[in-house]
C-alpha positions in Angstrom: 85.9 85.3 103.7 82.3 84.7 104.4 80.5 88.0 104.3 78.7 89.1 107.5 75.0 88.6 108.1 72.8 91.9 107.0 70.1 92.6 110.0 67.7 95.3 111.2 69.2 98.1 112.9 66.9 97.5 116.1 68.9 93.5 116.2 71.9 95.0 117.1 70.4 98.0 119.7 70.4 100.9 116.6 67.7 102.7 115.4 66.2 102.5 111.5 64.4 106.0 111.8 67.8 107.4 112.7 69.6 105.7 110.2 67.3 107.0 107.3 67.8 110.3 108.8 71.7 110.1 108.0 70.6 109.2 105.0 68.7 111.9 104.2 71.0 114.1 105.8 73.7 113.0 103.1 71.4 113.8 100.4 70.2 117.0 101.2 72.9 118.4 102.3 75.5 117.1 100.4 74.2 115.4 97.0 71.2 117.0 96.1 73.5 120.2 96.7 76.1 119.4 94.5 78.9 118.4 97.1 79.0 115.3 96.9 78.7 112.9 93.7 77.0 110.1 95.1 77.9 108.0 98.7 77.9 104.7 99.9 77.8 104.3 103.6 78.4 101.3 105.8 77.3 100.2 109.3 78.1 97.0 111.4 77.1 96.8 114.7 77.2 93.5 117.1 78.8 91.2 114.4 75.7 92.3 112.1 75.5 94.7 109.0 73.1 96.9 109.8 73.0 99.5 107.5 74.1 99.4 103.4 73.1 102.3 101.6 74.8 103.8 98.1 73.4 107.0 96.5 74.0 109.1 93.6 76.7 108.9 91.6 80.3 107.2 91.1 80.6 109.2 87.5 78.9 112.6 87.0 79.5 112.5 83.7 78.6 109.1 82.6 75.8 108.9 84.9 77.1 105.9 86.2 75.3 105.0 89.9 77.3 104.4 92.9 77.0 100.6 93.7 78.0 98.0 96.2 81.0 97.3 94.6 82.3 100.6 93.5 85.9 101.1 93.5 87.4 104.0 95.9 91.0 105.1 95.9 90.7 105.2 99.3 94.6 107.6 99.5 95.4 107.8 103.6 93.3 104.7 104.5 96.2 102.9 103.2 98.1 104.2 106.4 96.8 101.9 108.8 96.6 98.8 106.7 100.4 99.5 106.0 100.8 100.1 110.0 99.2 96.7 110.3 101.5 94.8 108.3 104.3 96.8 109.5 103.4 95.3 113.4 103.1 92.3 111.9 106.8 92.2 111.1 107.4 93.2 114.6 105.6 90.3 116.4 107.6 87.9 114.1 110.9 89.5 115.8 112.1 90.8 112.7 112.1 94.5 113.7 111.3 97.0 117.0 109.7 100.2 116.9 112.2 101.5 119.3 114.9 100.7 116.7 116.7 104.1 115.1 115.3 104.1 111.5 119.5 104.6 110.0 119.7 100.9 111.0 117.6 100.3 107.5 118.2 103.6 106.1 121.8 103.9 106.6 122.1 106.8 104.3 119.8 108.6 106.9 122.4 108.5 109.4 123.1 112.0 109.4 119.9 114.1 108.6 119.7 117.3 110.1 117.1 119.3 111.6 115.8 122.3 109.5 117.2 126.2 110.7 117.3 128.5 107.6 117.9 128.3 103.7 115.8 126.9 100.8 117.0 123.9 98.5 119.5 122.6 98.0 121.6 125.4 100.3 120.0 124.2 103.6 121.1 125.6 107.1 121.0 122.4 109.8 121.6 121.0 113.4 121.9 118.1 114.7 118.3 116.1 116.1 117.8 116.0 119.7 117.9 112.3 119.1 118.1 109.7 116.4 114.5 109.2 114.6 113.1 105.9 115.8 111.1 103.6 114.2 107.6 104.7 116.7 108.2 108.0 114.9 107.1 107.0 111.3 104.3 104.9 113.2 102.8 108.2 115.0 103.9 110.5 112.3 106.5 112.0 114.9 109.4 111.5 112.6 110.5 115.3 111.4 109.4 114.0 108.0 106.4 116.0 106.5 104.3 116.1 103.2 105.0 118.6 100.5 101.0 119.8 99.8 101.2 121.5 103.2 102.5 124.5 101.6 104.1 126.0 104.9 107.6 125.7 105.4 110.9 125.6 103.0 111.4 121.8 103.4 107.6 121.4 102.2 108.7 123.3 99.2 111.7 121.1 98.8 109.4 118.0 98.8 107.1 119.7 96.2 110.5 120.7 93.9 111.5 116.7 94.3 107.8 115.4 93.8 108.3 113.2 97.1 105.6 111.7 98.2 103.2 112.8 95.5 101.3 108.9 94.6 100.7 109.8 90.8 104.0 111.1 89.8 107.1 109.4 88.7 110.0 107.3 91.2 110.0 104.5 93.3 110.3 103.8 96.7 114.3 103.3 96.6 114.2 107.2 95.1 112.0 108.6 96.9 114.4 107.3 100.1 117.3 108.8 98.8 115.4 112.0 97.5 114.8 112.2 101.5 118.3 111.8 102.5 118.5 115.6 100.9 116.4 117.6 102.5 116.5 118.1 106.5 113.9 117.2 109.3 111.1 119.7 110.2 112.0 119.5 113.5 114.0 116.8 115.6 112.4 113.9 116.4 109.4 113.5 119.1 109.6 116.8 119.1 106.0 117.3 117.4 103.3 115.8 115.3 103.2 116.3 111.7 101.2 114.3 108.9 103.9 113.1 106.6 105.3 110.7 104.2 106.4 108.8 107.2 104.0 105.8 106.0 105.2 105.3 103.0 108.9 105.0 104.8 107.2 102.2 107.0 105.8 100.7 103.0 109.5 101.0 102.0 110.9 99.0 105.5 108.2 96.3 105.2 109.8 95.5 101.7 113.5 95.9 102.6 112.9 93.4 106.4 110.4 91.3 104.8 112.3 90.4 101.7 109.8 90.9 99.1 108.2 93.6 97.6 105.8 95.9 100.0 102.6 95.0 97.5 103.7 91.6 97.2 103.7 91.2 101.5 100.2 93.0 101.5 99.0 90.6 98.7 100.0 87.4 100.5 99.5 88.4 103.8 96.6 89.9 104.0 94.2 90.6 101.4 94.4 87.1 99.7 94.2 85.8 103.2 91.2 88.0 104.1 89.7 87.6 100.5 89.6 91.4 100.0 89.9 90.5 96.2 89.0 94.4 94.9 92.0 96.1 97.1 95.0 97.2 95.3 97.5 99.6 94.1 95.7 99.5 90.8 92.5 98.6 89.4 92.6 96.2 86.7 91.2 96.3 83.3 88.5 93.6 84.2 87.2 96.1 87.0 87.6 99.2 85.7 83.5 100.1 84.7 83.4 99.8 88.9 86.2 102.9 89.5 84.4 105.9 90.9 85.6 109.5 89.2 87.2 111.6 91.5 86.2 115.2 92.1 87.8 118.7 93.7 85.4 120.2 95.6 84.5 124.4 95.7 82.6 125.4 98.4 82.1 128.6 97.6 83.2 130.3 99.4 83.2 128.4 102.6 80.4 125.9 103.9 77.5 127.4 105.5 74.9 124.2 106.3 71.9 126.8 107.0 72.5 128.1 103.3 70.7 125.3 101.7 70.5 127.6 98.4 73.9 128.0 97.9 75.6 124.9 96.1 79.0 123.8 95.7 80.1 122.7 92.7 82.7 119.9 91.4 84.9 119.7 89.1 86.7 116.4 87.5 90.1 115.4 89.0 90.9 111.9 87.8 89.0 110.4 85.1 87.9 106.6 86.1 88.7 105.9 82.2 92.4 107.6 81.6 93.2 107.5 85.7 96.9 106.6 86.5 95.4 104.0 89.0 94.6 101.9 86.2 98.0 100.7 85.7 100.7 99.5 88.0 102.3 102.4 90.3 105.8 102.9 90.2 105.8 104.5 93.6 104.0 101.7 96.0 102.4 104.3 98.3 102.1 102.3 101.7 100.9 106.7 102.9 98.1 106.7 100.1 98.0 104.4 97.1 95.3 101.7 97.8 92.0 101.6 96.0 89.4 99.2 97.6 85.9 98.8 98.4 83.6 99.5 101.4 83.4 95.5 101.4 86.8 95.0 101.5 87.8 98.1 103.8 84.9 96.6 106.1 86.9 93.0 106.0 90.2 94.5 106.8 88.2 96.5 110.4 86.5 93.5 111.1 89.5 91.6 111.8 90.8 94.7 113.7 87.7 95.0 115.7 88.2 91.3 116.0 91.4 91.7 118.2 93.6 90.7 114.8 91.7 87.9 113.5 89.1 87.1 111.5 87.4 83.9 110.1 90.5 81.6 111.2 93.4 84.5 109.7 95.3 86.4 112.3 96.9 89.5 111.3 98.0 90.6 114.6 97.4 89.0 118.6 94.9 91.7 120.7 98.0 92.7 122.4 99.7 94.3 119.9 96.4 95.6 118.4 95.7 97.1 121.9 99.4 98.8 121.7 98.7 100.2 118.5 95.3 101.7 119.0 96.9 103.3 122.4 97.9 106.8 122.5 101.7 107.3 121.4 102.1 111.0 122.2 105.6 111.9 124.1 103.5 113.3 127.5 100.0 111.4 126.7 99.3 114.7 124.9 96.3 115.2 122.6 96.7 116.1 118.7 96.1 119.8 118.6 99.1 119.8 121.6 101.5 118.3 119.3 100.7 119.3 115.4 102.1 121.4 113.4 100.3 120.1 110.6 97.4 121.9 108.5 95.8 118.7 108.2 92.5 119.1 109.4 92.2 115.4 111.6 94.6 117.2 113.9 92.0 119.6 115.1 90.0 117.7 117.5 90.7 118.2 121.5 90.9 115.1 123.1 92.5 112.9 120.0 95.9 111.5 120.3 97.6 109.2 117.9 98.4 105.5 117.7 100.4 103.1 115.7 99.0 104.2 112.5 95.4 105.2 113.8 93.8 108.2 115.7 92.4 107.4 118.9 89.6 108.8 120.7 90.9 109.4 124.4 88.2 111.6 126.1 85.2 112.1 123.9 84.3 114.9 126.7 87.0 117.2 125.2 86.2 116.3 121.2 82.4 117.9 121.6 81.5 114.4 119.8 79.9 111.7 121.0 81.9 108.6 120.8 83.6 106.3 123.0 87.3 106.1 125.1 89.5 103.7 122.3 87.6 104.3 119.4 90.4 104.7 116.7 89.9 106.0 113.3 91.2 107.3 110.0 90.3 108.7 106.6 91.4 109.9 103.0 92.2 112.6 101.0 89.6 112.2 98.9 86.6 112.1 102.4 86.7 108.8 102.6 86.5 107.8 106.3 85.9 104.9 108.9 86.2 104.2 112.5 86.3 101.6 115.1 84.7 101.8 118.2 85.5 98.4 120.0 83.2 99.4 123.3 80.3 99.9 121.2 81.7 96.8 119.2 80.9 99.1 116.1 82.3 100.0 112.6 81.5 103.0 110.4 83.0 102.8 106.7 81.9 105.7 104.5 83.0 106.3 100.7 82.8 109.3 98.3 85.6 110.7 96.0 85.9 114.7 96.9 89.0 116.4 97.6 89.8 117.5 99.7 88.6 116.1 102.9 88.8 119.6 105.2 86.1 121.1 102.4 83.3 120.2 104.5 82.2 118.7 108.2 81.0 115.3 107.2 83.1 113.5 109.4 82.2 115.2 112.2 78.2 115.1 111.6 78.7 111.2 110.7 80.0 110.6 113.7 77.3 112.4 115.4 74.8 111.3 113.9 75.6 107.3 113.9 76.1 107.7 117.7 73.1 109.6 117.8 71.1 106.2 116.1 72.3 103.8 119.5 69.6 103.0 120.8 71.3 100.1 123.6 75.3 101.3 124.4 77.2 98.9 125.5 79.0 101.4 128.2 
């Protein structure tokens, strides 16, 4: 796929001195402080790159400098390029997102909704409703993830090690491990992050007829030439992968405390990571590493309306319907969550088919635009779309976790704030 043409900031109506101040923003505040590693941080605007910076580090201890091609795992970006090739199944006629999800799963057929009890002695009732295939989509499903730490089904998940990317099982276990435990709450009932992407990963597999990293290969990252995106990083690229870091604020983050400095501590070690092998859980929720390059491919087509340089991943219909907000009511995040995920604090968010959407920026206390859809990863990796604006934002570090400190908020802020001509 040929790469897109790198151009001023002021050629596509954005402005260079407030660029450089995001730049220097991110390493005051965040590098320089011992926050953040290093960051590479990626702008297109008007079919143009128009900003590519890197800075710091991808490997503390090695000294090794983040670079253009530095390898991310990238954890809940995966969610939307998994929604992608979920919808993609749908416009072939293969499958409907108002289909009951016991149609595949038929050993689901007869979860219950969570009342009392811990494992494996579980009081139930019957849902509301049968779980629908829009519910794993919008993360509506009664499913939920087991490092939320609030209920007795999260603990259940934790105690059967569903959903956790580096540990042991498969997608066929991890299924039947869920037909164990009930629902949080019946279906469409509310909004809670969840494992529910990983079921759409397992579904793309079982309708498609191959297996879920084998679809993604040959429909859309060969296709799209994203070459470095994968379930794994091979030994050939391995001096690329980025170390991955836990963050300690100390405390808590106060931005006018310039003095105080957080510190980091190693998680995964780029040289002895599990990502360097093949997974044997395919994590459509959170197992892709990737580069900004590629990651930018992958939004390009989506800004696109589906396709990019002759490949179509989706028509702009369906795109449209997925980056629409799915919420029973036309309710905003915040209305419907019972997650401790931090992306569900935001007024004036509602979720898609796989993305958030921006419905009225008026309510977020953030500039952006109505339709601008978005995502991001565990370890504060983050991008968004802002088709209006016809504008893409693809930022990479490797922190965890992504509520330790406001960067996604200031980066949107602050790229909005560099606009010199909007589009609206």
């Amino acid at each position: 796929m040929l790469a897109p043409t790198p151009a001023s900031p002021e050629s596509a109506g954005m402005s260079t001195p407030a660029l450089n101040r995001l730049e220097a923003h991110l390493k005051a505040r965040y590098i320089d402080a011992g926050r953040f590693p290093g960051t590479q941080l990626l702008i297109y605007r008007r079919g143009k790159i128009v900003h590519s910076t890197v800075q710091g580090f991808a490997d503390l201890e090695r000294k090794v400098p983040v670079k253009d091609d530095t390898i991310y795992r990238i954890y809940s970006m995966t969610k939307p390029i998994t929604s992608v090739a979920f919808m993609m199944l749908v416009e072939e006629g293969r499958v409907a997102i108002d289909e009951p999800v016991a149609k595949y799963i038929p050993e689901w057929k007869n979860l219950g909704v969570f009342l009392a009890g811990n494992a494996p002695a579980f009081l139930t009732r019957s849902p509301s409703r049968p779980m629908l295939i829009v519910d794993l989509l919008r993360h509506t499903s009664g499913l939920t993830y087991g490092f939320q730490q609030r209920s007795n089904v999260d603990a259940a998940y934790r105690e059967h090690k569903i959903g956790e990317v580096e540990k042991a099982g498969s997608l066929d276990s991890m299924i039947e491990g869920l037909a164990k435990i009930p629902l949080e709450f019946s279906p469409g009932e509310a909004w809670n992050y969840s494992v529910a992407t990983d079921v759409l990963g397992y579904l793309v597999g079982k309708i498609s007829g191959m297996p879920f990293e084998q679809f993604l290969k040959e429909r859309i990252f060969k296709p799209l030439g994203m070459n470095d995106t994968d379930f794994f990083v091979p030994a050939d690229k391995a001096h690329r992968f980025a170390a991955c870091y836990s963050a300690d604020p100390q405390g808590g983050f106060n931005p006018l405390a310039a003095e105080r400095k957080g510190t980091l501590t190693l998680q995964d070690d780029p040289t002895t990571s599990s990502f360097l092998s093949p997974p044997s859980l395919v994590s459509g929720g959170g197992g892709l590493c990737s580069t900004a390059a590629d990651y930018l491919t992958f939004c390009r087509a989506l800004l696109n309306g589906g396709e990019l340089g002759g490949v179509r991943l989706l028509g702009p219909k369906t795109l449209k319907l997925m980056t629409s907000n799915h919420l029973p009511g036309g309710v905003d995040l915040p209305a419907m969550s019972r997650s401790l995920f931090s992306e569900a604090a935001y007024n004036g968010i509602g979720f898609g088919l796989g993305f958030a959407v921006t419905m009225h920026p008026s309510q977020t206390l953030i500039a952006g635009s109505p339709g601008e859809f978005n995502w991001g990863g565990a370890a504060t990796t983050s991008f968004f779309i802002d088709p209006a604006e016809e504008l893409i934002t693809i930022f990479m570090t490797q922190v965890l976790p992504s509520s330790a400190y406001p960067l996604r908020r200031e980066l949107r802020t602050m790229v909005y704030a560099a606009i010199t001509e909007s589009n609206l």
